[in-house]
MARBA-3410 file (N, C-alpha, C, O; in Angstrom, 1 decimal):
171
184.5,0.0,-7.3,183.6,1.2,-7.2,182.2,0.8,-7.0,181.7,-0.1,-7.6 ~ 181.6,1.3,-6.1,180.2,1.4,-5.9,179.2,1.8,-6.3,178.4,2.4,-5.6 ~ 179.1,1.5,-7.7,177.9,1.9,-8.5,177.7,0.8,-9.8,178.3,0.3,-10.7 ~ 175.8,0.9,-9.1,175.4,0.1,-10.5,174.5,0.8,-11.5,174.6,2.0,-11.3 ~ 173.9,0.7,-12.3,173.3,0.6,-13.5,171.9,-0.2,-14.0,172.0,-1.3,-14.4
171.0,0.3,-13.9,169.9,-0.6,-14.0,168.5,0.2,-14.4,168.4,1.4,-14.4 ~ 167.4,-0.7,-14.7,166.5,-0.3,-15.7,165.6,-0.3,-14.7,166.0,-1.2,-14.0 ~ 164.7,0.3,-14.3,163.7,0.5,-13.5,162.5,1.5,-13.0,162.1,2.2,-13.8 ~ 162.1,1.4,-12.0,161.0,2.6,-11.1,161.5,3.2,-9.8,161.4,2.6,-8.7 ~ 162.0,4.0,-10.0,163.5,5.1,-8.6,161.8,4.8,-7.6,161.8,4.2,-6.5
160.5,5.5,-8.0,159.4,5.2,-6.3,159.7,4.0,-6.1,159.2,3.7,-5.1 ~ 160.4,3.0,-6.6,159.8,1.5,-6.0,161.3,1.0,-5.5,161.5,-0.1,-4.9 ~ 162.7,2.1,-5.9,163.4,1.5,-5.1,164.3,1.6,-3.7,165.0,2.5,-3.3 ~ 164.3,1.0,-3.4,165.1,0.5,-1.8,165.9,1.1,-1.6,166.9,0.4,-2.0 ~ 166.3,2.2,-1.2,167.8,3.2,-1.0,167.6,4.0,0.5,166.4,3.8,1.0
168.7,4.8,1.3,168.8,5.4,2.0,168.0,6.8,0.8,167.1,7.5,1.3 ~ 168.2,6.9,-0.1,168.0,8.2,-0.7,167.5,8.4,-2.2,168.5,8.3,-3.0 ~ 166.8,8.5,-2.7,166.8,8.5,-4.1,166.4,10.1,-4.5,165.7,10.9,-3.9 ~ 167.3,10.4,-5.8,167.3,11.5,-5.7,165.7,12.0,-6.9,165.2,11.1,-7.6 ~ 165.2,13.0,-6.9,164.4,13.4,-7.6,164.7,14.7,-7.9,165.0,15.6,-7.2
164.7,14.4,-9.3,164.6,15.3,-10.6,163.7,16.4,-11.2,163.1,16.5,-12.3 ~ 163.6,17.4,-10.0,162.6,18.1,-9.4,162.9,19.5,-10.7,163.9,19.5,-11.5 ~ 161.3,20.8,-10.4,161.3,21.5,-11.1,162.0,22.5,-10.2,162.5,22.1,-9.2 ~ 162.0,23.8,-10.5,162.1,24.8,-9.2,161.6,25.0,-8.5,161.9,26.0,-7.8 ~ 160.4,24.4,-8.2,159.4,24.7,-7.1,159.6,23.8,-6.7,159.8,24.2,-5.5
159.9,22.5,-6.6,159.7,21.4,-5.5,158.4,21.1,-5.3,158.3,21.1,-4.1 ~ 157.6,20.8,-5.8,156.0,20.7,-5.7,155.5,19.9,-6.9,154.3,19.9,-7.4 ~ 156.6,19.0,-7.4,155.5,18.2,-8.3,156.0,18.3,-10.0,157.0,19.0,-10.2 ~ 155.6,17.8,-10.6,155.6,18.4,-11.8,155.4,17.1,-13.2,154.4,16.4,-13.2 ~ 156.4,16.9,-14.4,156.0,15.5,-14.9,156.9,14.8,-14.6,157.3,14.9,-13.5
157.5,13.8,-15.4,158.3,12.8,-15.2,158.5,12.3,-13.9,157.6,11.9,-13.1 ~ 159.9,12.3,-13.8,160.0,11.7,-12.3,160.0,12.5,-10.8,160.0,12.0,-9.7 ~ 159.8,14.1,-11.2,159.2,14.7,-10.0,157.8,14.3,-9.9,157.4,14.0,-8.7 ~ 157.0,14.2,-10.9,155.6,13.9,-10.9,155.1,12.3,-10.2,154.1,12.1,-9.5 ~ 156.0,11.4,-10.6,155.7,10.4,-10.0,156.4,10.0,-8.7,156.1,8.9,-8.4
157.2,10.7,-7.7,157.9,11.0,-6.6,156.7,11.7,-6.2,156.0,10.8,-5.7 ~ 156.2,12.4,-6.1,155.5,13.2,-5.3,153.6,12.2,-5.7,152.8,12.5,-4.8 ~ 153.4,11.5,-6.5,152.2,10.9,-6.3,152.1,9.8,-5.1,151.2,9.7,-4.2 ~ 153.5,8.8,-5.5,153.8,7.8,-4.3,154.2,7.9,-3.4,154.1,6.8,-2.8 ~ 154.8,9.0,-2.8,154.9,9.5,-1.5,154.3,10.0,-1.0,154.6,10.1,0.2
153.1,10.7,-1.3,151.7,11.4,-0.8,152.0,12.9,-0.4,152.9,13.6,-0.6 ~ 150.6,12.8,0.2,150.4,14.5,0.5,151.3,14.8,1.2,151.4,16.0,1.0 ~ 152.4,14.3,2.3,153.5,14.4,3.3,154.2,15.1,2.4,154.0,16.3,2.5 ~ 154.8,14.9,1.7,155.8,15.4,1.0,155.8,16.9,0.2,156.7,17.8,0.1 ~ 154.4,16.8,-0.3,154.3,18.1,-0.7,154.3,19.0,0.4,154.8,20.1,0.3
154.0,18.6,1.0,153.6,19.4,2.6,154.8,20.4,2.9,154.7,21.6,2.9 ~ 156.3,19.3,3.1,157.0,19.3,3.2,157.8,20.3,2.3,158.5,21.1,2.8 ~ 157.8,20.3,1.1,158.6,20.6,0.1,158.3,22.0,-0.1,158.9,22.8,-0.8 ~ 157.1,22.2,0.6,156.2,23.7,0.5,157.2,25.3,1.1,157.2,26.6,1.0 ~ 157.9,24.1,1.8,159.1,25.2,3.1,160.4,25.1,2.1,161.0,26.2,2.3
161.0,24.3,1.3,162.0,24.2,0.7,162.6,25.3,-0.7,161.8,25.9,-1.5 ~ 163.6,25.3,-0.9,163.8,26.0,-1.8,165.1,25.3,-2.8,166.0,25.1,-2.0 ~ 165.3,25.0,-3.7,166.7,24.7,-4.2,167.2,23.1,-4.2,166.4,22.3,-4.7 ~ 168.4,22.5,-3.6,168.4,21.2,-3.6,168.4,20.9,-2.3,169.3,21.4,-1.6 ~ 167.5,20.3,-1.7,167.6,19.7,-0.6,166.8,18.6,0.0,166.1,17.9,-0.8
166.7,18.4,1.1,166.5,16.8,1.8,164.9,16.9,2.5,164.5,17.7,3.4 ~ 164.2,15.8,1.7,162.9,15.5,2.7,162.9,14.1,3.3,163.6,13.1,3.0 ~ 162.0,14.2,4.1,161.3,12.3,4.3,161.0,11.7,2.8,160.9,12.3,1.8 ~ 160.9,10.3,2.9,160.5,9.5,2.0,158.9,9.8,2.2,158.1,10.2,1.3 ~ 158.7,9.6,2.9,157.2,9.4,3.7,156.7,7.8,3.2,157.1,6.8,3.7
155.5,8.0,1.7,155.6,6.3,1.2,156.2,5.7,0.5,155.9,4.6,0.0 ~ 157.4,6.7,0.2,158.4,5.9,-0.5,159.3,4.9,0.2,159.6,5.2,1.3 ~ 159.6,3.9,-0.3,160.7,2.7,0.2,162.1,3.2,0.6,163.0,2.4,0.8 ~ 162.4,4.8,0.8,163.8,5.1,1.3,163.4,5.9,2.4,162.2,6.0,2.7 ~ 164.4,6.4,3.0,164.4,7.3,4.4,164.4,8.9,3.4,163.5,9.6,3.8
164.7,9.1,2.8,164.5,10.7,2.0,164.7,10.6,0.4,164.8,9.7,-0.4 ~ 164.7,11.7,0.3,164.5,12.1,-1.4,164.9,13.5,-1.4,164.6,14.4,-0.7 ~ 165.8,13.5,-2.4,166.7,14.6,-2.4,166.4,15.4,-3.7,166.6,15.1,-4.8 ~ 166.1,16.1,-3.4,165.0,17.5,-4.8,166.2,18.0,-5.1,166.9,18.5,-4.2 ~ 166.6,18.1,-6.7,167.5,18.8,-7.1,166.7,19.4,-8.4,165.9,18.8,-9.1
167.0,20.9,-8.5,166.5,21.1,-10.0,167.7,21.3,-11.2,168.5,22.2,-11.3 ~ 167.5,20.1,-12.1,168.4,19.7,-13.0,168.6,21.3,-13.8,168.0,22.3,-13.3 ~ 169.6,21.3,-15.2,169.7,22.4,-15.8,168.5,22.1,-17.1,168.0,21.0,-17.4 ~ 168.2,23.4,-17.6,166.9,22.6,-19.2,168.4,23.4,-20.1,169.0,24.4,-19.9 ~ 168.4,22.4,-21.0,169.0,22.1,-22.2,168.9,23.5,-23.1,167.8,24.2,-23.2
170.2,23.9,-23.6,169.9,25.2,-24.2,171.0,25.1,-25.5,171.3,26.1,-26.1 ~ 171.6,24.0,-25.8,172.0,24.0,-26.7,173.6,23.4,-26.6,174.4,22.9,-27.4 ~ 173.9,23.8,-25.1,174.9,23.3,-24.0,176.1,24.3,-24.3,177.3,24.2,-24.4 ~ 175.4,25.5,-24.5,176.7,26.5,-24.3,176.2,27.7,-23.0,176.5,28.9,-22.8 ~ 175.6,27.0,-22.4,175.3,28.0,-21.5,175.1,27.7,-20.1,174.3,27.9,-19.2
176.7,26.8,-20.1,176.8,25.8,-18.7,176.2,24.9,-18.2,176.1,24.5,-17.0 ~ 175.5,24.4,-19.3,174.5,23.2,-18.4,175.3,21.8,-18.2,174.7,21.1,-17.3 ~ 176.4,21.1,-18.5,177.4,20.6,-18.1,177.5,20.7,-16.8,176.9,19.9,-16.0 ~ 178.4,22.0,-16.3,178.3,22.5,-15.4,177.8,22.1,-14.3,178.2,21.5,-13.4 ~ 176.9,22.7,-14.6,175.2,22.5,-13.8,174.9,21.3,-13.1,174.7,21.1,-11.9
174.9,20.4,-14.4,174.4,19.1,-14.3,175.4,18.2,-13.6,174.9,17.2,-12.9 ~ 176.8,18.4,-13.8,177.6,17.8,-12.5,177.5,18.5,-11.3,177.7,17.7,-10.4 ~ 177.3,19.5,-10.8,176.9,20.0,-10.1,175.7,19.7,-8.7,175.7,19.9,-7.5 ~ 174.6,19.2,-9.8,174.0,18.4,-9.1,173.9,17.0,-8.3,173.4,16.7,-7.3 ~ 174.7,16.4,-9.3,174.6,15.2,-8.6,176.1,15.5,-7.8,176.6,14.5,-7.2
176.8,16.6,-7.7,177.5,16.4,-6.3,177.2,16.9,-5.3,177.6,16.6,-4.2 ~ 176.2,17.9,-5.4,175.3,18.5,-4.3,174.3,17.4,-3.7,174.0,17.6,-2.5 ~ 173.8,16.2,-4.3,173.4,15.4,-3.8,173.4,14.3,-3.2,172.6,13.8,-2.5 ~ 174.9,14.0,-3.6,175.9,13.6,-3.0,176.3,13.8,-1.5,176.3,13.0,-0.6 ~ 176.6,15.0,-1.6,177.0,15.7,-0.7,175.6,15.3,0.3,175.5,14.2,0.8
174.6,16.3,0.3,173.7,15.9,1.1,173.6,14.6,1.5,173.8,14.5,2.7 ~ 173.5,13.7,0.9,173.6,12.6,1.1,174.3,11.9,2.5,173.8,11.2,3.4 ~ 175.6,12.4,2.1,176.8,11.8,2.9,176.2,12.5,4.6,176.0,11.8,5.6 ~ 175.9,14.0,4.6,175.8,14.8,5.5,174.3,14.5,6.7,173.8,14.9,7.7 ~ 174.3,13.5,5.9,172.6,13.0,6.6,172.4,11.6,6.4,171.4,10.9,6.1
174.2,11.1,6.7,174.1,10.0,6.8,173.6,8.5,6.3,173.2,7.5,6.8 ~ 173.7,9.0,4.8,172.9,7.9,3.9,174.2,6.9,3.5,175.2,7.3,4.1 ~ 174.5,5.7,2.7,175.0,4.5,2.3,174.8,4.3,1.3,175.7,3.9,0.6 ~ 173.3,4.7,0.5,173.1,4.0,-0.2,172.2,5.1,-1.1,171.1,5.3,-0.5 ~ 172.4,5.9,-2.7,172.1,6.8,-3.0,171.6,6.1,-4.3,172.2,5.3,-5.0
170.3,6.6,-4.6,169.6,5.8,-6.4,169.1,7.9,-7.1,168.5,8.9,-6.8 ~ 169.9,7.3,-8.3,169.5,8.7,-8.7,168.9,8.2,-10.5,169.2,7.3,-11.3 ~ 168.0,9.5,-10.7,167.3,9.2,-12.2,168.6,9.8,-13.4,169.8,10.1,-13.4 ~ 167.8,9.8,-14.1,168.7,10.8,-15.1,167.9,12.2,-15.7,167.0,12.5,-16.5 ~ 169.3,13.0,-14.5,168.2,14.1,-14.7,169.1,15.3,-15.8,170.2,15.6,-16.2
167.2,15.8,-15.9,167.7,16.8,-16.4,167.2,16.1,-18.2,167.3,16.7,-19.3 ~ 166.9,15.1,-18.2,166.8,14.5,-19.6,165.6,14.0,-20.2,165.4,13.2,-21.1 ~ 164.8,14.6,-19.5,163.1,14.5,-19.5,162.7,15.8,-20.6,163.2,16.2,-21.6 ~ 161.6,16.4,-19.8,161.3,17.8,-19.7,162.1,18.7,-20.4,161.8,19.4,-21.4 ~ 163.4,18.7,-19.6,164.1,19.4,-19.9,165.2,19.6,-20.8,166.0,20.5,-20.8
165.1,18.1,-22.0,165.2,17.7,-22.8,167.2,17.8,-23.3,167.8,18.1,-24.4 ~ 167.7,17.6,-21.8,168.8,17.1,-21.9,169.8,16.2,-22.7,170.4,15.5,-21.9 ~ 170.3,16.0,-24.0,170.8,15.0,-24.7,171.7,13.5,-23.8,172.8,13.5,-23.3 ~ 170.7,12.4,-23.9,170.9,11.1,-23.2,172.5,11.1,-22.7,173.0,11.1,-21.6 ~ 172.9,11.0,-23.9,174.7,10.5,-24.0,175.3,11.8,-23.2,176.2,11.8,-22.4
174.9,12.7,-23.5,176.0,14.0,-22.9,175.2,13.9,-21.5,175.8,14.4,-20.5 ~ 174.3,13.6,-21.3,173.9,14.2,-19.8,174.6,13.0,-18.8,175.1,13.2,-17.7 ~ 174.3,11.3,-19.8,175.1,9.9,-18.7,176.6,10.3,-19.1,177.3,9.8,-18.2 ~ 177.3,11.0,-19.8,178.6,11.7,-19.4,179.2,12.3,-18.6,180.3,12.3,-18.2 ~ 177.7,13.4,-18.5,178.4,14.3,-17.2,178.0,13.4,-16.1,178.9,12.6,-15.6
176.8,13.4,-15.6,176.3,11.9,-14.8,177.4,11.3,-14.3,177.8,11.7,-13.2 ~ 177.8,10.5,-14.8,178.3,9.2,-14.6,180.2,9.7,-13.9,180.8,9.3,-12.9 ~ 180.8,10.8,-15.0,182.2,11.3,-14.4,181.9,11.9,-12.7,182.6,11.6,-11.7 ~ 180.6,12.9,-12.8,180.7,13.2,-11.6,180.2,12.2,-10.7,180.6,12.4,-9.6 ~ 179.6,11.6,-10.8,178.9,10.2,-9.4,180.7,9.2,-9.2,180.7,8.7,-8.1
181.7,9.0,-9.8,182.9,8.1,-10.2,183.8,9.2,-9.8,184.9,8.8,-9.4 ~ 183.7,10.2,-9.8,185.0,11.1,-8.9,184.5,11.7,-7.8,185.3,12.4,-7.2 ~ 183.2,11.7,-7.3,182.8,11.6,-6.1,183.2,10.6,-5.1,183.7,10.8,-4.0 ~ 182.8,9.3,-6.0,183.2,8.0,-5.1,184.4,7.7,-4.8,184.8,7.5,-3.6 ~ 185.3,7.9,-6.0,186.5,8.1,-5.4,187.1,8.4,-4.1,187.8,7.6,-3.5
186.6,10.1,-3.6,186.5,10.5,-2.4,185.9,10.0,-1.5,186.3,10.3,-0.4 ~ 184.7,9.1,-1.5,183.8,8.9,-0.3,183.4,7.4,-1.0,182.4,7.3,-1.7 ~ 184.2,6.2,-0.8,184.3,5.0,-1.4,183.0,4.5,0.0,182.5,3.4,0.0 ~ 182.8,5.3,0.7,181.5,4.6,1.6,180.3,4.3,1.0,179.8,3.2,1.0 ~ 179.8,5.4,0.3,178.9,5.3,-0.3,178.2,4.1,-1.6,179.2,3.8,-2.4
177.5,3.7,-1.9,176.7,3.2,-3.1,175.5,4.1,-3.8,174.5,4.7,-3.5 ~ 176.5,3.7,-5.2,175.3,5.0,-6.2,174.2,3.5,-6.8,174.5,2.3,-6.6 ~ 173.5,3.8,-7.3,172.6,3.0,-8.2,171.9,4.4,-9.2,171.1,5.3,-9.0 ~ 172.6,4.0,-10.4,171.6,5.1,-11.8,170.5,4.0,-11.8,170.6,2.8,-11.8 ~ 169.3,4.8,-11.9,168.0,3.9,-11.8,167.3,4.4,-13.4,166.4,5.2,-13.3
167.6,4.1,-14.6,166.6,4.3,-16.1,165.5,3.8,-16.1,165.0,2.7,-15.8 ~ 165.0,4.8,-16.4,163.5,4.7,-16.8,162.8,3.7,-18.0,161.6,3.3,-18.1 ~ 164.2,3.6,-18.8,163.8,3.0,-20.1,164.8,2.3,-20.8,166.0,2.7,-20.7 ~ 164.6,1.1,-21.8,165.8,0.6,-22.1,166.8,1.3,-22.8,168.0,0.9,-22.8 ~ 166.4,2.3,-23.5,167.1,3.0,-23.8,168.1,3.9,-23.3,169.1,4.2,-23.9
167.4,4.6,-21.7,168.6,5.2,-21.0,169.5,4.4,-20.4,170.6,4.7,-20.2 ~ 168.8,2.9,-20.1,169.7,1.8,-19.5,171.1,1.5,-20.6,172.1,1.0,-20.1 ~ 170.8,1.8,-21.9,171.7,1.5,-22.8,172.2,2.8,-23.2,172.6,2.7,-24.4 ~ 172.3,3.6,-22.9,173.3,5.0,-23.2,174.0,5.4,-22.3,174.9,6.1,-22.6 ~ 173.7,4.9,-20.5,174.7,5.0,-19.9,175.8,3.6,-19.6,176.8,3.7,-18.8
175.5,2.5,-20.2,175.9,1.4,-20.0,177.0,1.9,-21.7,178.0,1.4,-21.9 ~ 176.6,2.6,-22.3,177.7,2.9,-23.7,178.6,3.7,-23.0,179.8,3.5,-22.9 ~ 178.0,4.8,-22.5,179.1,5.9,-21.5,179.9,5.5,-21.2,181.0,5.5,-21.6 ~ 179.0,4.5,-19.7,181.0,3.7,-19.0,181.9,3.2,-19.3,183.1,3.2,-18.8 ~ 181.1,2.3,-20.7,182.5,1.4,-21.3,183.3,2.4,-22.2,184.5,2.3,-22.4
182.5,3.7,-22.9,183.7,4.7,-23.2,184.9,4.9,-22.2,186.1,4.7,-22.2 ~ 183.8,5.6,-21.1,184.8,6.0,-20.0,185.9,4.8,-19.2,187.1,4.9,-19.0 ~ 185.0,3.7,-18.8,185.8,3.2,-17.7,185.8,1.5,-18.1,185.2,0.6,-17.5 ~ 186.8,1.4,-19.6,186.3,0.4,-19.8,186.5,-0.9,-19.0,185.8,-1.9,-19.1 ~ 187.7,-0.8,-18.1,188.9,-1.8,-17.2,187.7,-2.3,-15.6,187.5,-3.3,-14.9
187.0,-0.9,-15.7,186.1,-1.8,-15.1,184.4,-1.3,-14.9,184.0,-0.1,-14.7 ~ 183.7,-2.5,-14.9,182.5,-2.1,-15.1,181.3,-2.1,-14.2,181.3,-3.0,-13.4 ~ 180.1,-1.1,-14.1,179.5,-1.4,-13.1,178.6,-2.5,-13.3,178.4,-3.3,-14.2 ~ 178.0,-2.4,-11.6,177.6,-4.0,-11.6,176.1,-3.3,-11.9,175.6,-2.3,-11.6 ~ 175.5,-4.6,-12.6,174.1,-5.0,-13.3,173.4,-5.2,-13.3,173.3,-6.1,-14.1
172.0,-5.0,-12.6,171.0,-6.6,-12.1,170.0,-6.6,-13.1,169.1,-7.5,-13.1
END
């Protein structure tokens, strides 16, 4: 399967696509919408000005060909479909993805910022839907891109719950 796992900065990495962890406006905001839309410049806002929901822009100065704006679910106690939701997204992104011809997809962990999604239940939902996606569309490469060692280490506990026979690759 085509997906790794790793600790990092999603502006600084090398993908056909990285996804961003946008608000409902698409225009910015903290975490990793906030730093997506600094290092990509005024282009992007520009851009994002016409959009609505999840969908595809230029990179502009970021290191990928696009950036895929999804607005994650905010955390409500998780009885009010944010599960759901939150797989939902990353197959909508997915999806886009595949549809605009990308290879190679880096996504944050969303929804677990701001919006104060619980780590372990969000790289659960995360991680089942990015691995039964691939399934279907084994063309693709995911890369989960953590912000921190700590999300690097709550989805790296996930997989070996989930998928202990085999594991993603590491850098």
């Amino acid at each position: 399967m085509n997906l790794s796992i790793v600790q990092g900065d999603i502006t600084q990495f090398h993908a056909d696509a990285i996804v961003n962890a946008a608000n409902t406006s698409l225009l910015g905001g903290a975490g990793v919408d906030g730093a997506i839309h600094r290092v990509a410049g005024p282009g992007l806002m520009a851009e994002c000005k016409t959009l609505n929901g999840c969908r595809i822009t230029g990179g502009y100065d970021l290191p990928c060909r696009y950036v895929i704006h999804t607005p994650g679910p905010i955390w409500r106690g998780g009885g009010h479909g944010e599960a759901a939701q939150l797989a939902s997204c990353y197959r909508s992104c997915l999806t886009l993805a595949l549809e605009n011809g990308c290879r190679t997809v880096a996504f944050p962990s969303i929804s677990t910022g701001v919006y104060h999604y619980p780590l372990m239940q969000a790289a659960h939902v995360a991680l089942k839907a990015i691995t039964d996606f691939l399934r279907l569309h084994p063309q693709l490469s995911v890369t989960m891109v953590c912000h921190s060692p700590q999300a690097l280490h709550a989805y790296q506990v996930v997989w070996n719950m989930l998928y202990q026979e085999t594991k993603p690759h590491e850098d």
